[in-house]
N, C-alpha and C positions, 0 to 999 in steps of 0.2 A: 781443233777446228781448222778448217781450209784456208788457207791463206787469203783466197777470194771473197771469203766471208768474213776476217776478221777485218780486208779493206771495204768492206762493203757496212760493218759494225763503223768504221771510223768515219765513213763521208757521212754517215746518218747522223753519227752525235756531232760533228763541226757543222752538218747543214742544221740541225737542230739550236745549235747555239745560233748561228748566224741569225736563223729567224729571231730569236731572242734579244741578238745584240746592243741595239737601240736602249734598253733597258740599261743596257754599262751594271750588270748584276752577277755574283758566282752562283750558278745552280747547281745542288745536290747534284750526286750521281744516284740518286733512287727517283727524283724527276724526269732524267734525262732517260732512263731506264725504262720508264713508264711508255716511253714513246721510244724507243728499239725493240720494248718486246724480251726484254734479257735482265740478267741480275746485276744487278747497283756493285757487284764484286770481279767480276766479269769487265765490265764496262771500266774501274778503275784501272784494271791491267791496259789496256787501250787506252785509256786517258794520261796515263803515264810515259806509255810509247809521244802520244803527241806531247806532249808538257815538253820533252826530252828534245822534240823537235820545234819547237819555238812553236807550237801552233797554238796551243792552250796555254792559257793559265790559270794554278791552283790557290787557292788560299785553302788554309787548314786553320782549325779552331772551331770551335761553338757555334754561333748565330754566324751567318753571312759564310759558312763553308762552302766552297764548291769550286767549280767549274768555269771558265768564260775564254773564248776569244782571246789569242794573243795579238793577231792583225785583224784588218778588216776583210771581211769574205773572199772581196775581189782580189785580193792579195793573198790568196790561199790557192794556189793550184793542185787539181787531182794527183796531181805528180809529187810535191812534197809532201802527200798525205801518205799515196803510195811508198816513197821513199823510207814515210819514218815508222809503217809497220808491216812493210814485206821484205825481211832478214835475209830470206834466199832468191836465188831466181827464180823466176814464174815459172821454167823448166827445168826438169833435174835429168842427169844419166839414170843411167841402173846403180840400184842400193851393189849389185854385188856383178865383177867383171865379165863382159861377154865372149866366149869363147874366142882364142885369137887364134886359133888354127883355125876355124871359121869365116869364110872370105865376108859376108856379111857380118859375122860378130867382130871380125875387125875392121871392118870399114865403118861401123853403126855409127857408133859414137862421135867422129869427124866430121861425117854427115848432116846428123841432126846438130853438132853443136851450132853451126853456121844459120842453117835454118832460126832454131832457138834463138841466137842473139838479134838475130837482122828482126823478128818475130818480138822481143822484146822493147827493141830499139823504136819501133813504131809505135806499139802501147804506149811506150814512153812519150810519146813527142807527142801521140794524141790526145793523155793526160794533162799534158804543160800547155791543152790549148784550152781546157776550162778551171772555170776557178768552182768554189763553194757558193760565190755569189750567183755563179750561174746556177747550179746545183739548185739553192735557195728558188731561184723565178719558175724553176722544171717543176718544184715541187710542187709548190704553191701551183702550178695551173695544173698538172695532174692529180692532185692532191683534195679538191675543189667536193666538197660533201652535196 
């Protein structure tokens, strides 16, 4: 799965909980699933990435298993969501080296790196300007049946 989808899988299930939170409850990941649209197995590998990053937390056991909020929404910025499940950069080079007798295939690479960070560097910063509580109010008014 694309990396854009597996952080686009993760602001659903923390804006998901957020709505929730009030409750102070853990919910299945076959609940939470129901409302992504995807499998309760799927969703755990995700939910693990966040646990990992202080953003959820699990209980395990029987009755009362699941899911919930480690901070409160507004305390969750797009940015450590993206932090704690996109392992590589947003940009990659080529899987395999571009010709260096090539005045282009050796210049490519220098070129876009520059681009690519300064390109990632903004995503960034424009992430760390919403949280999941905002997330939460976007949804709820587009969301509106």
């Amino acid at each position: 799965m694309a990396i854009v989808s597996r952080y686009t899988i993760a602001l659903h299930i923390l804006t998901w909980l957020a709505y929730w939170a009030e409750k102070d409850e853990f919910f299945p990941s076959d609940r939470i699933a129901n409302s992504v649209g995807t499998s309760p197995v799927f969703l755990r590998r995700i939910l693990g990435q966040l646990a990992k990053a202080g953003l959820v937390l699990v209980q395990h056991g029987g009755t009362g298993a699941g899911w919930k909020l480690a901070r409160r929404p507004e305390d969750i910025s797009l940015l450590d969501v993206y932090e704690a499940v996109v392992q590589t950069p947003l940009f990659e080079m080529h899987h395999s080296q571009p010709n260096p007798s090539c005045i282009i295939g050796h210049g490519i690479q220098p070129a876009l790196q520059r681009v690519y960070e300064d390109s990632e560097e903004a995503l960034k910063l424009r992430l760390a300007q919403e949280s999941i509580g905002d997330l939460v109010a976007s949804a709820l008014e587009h969301g509106k049946l």
